[in-house]
C-alpha positions as CSV (number, residue, x, y, z in Angstrom):
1,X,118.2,49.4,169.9
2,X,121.1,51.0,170.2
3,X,124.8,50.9,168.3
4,X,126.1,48.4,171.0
5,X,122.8,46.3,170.7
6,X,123.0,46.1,166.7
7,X,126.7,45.1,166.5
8,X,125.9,42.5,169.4
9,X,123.1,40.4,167.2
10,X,124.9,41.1,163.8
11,X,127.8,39.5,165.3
12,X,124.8,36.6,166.2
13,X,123.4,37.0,162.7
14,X,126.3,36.6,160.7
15,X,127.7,33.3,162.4
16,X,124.1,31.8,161.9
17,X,124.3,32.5,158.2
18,X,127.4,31.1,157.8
19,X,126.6,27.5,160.3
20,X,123.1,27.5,158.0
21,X,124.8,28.0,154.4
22,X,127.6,25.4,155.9
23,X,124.7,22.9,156.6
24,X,123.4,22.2,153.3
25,X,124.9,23.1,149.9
26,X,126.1,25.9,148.0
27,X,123.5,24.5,144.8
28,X,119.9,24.6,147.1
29,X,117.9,27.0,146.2
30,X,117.0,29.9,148.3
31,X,113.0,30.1,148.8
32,X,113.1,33.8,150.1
33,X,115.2,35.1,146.9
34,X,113.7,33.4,143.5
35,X,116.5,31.8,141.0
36,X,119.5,32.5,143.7
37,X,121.2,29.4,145.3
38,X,123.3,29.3,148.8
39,X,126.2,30.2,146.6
40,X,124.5,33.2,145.5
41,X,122.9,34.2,148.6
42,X,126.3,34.0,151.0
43,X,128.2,35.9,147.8
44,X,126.0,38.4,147.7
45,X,126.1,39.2,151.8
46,X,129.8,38.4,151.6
47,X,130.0,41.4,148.6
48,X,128.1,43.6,151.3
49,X,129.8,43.1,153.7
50,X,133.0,44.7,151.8
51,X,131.1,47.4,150.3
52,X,129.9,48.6,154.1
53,X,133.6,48.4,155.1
54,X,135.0,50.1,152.9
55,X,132.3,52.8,152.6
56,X,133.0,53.4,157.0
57,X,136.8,52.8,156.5
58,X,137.3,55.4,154.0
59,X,134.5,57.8,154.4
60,X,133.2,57.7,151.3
61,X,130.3,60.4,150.1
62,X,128.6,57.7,147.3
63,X,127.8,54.3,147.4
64,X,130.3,53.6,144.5
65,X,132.9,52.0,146.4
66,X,135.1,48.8,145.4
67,X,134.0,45.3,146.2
68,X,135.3,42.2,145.6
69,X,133.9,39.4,144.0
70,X,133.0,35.8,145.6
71,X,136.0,33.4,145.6
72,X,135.6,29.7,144.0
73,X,133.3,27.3,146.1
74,X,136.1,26.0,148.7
75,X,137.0,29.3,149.9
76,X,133.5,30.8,149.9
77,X,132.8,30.2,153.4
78,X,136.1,31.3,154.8
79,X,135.9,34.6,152.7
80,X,132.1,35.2,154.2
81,X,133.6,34.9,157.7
82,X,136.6,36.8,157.2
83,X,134.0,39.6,155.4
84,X,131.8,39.9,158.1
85,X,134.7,39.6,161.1
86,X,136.3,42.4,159.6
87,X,133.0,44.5,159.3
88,X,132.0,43.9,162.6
89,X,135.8,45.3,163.8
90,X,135.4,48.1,161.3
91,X,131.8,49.2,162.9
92,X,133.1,48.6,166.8
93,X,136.3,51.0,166.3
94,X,134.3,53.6,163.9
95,X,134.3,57.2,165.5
96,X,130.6,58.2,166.9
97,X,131.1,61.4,164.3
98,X,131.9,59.1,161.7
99,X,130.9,61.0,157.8
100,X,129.8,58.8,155.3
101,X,127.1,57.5,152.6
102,X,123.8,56.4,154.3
103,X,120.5,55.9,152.7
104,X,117.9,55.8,155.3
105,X,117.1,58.5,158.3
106,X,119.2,57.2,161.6
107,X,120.8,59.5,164.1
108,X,124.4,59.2,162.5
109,X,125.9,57.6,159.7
110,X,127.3,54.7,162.3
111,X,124.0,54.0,163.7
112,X,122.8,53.6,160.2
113,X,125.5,51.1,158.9
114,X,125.4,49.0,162.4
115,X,121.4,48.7,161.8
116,X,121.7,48.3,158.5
117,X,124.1,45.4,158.2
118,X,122.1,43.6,161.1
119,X,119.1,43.8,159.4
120,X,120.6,43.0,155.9
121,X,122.4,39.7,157.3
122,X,119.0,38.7,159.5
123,X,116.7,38.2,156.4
124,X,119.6,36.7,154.7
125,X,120.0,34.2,158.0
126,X,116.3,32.9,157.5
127,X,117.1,33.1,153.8
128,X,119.7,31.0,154.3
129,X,117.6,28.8,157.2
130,X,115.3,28.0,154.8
131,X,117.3,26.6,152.1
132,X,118.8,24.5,155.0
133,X,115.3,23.1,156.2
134,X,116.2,24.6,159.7
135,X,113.3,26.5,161.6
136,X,113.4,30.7,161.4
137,X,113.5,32.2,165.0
138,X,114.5,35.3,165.0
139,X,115.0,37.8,168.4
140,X,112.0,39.9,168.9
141,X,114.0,42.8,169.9
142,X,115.5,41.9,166.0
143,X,112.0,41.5,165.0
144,X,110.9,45.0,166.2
145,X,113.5,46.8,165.3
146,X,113.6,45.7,161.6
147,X,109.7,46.3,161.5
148,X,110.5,49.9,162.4
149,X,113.3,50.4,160.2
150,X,111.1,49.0,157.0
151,X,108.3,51.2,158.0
152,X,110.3,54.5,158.4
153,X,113.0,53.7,155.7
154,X,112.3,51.4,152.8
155,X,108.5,51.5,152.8
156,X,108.3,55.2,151.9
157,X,110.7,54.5,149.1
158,X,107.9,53.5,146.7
159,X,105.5,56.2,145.6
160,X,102.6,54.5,144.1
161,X,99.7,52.1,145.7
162,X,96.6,51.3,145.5
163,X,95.4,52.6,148.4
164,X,93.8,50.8,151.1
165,X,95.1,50.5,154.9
166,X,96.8,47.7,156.9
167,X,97.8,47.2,160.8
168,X,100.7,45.6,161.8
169,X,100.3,43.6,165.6
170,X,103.5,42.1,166.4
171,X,103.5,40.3,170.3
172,X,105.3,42.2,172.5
173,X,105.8,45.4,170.9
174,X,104.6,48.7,169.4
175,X,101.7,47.9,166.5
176,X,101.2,50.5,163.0
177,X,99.1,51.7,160.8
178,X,100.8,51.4,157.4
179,X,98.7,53.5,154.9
180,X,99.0,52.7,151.2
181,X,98.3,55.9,149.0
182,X,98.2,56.5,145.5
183,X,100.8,59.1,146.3
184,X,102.9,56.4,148.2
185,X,103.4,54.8,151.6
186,X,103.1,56.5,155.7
187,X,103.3,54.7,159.0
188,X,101.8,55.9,162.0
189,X,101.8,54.1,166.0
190,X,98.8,52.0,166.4
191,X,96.7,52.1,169.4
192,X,93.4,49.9,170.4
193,X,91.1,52.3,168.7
194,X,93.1,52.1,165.1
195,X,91.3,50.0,162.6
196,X,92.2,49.2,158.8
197,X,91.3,47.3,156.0
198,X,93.7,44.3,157.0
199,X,95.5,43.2,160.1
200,X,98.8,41.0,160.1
201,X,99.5,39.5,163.6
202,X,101.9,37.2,165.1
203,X,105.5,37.3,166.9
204,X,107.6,40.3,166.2
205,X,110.2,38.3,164.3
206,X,107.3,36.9,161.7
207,X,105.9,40.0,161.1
208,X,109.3,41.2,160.1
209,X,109.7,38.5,157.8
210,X,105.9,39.0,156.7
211,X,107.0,42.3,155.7
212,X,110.3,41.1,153.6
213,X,108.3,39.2,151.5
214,X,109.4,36.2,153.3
215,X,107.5,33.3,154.0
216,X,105.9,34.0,157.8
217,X,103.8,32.6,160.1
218,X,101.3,35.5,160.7
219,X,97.6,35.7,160.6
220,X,95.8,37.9,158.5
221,X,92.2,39.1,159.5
222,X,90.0,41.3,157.2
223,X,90.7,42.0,153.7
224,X,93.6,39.8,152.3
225,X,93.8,41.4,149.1
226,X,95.1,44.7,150.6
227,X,97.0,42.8,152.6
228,X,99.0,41.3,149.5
229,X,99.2,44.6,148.0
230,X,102.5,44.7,150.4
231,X,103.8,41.9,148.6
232,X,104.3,43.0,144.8
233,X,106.5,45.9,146.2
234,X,110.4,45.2,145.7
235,X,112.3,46.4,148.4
236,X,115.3,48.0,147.4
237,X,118.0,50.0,149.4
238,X,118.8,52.4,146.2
């Protein structure tokens, strides 16, 4: 995906949070994110919203920018849409040469903040889906990109596994070889010859959630237990 493409489905994205969160209430717990209601969940996304803006807006070097907190329960949902309109402006008129605080490899700052922010409100939207008892479908061009960006971003954040081997098949796209290491985490391109101790299949857009720690509908073939190794890591962007 490109810049265009990113901003394009995080526009999507966002509005979906906000209908889903609007559909049940702010007190049902979230599945996908343990002791953390709707309330929680669209205050959080709200709060990052603001913290991407004002990161791009002001060109900051650090991640240590303002943000604001959550408003009372009658304004929430306003605030959450007015958060994620303004990013969504803020990322459209941003300069390709833009100079600012990213965390992950991309091919500019920009590119990393429109990627990131889709991505971030996606698993938020199925967070939010499935406190609402509404079905996750997510876009597999969504699903593959965010499959991508965990393998060659956050997975090589942690530095400690026990080591065993697990392929990733999601329909329609690219598959991987995700290597667990004692000295951390690699992913590779799969082809038809690549074998591992565990294979996760299913559409694009489960796998992604599979790989958030999310519940998915995937199927799992050989050894399960390396398979769940995946799932006691935290993913964090810091």
């Amino acid at each position: 995906m490109d810049i265009a493409e990113h901003l394009k489905y995080l526009a999507v994205e966002a509005t979906k949070l906000g209908e889903a969160a609007a559909s049940t209430t702010l007190t049902a717990a979230v599945p996908g994110c343990p002791d953390w209601t709707v309330r929680d969940l669209v205050g959080h996304v709200g709060m990052v919203h603001r913290w991407a803006t004002n990161i791009v807006t002001n060109g900051l070097e650090s991640p240590d920018g303002e943000t604001a907190d959550a408003p009372p329960d009658p304004e929430l949902l306003d605030w959450y849409a007015e958060g994620h309109r303004v990013l969504l402006e803020t990322l459209t008129s941003a300069p390709p040469d833009l100079s600012c605080f990213a965390f992950l490899p991309a091919p500019s700052p920009l590119a990393f903040w429109a990627r990131r922010q889709l991505h971030e409100t996606t698993i938020h939207r199925a967070d939010a889906a499935t406190a609402a008892g509404i079905p996750v479908v997510i876009d597999d061009a969504i699903g593959l990109d965010g499959i991508e960006e965990m393998l060659l971003g956050f997975a090589k954040r942690r530095r400690e596994f026990v080591p065993g081997s697990v392929r990733l098949d999601p329909a329609g796209g690219p598959g991987w070889l995700l290597r667990l290491t004692a000295e951390g985490a690699a992913a590779t391109p799969a082809d038809d010859t690549t074998s591992a101790d565990a294979t996760v299949s299913g559409d694009a857009g489960q796998v992604y959630l599979w790989l958030w720690n999310r519940p998915a509908d995937v199927t799992i073939t050989g050894d399960q237990t390396v398979a769940d190794r995946w799932h006691k890591v935290k993913v964090r962007w810091g």
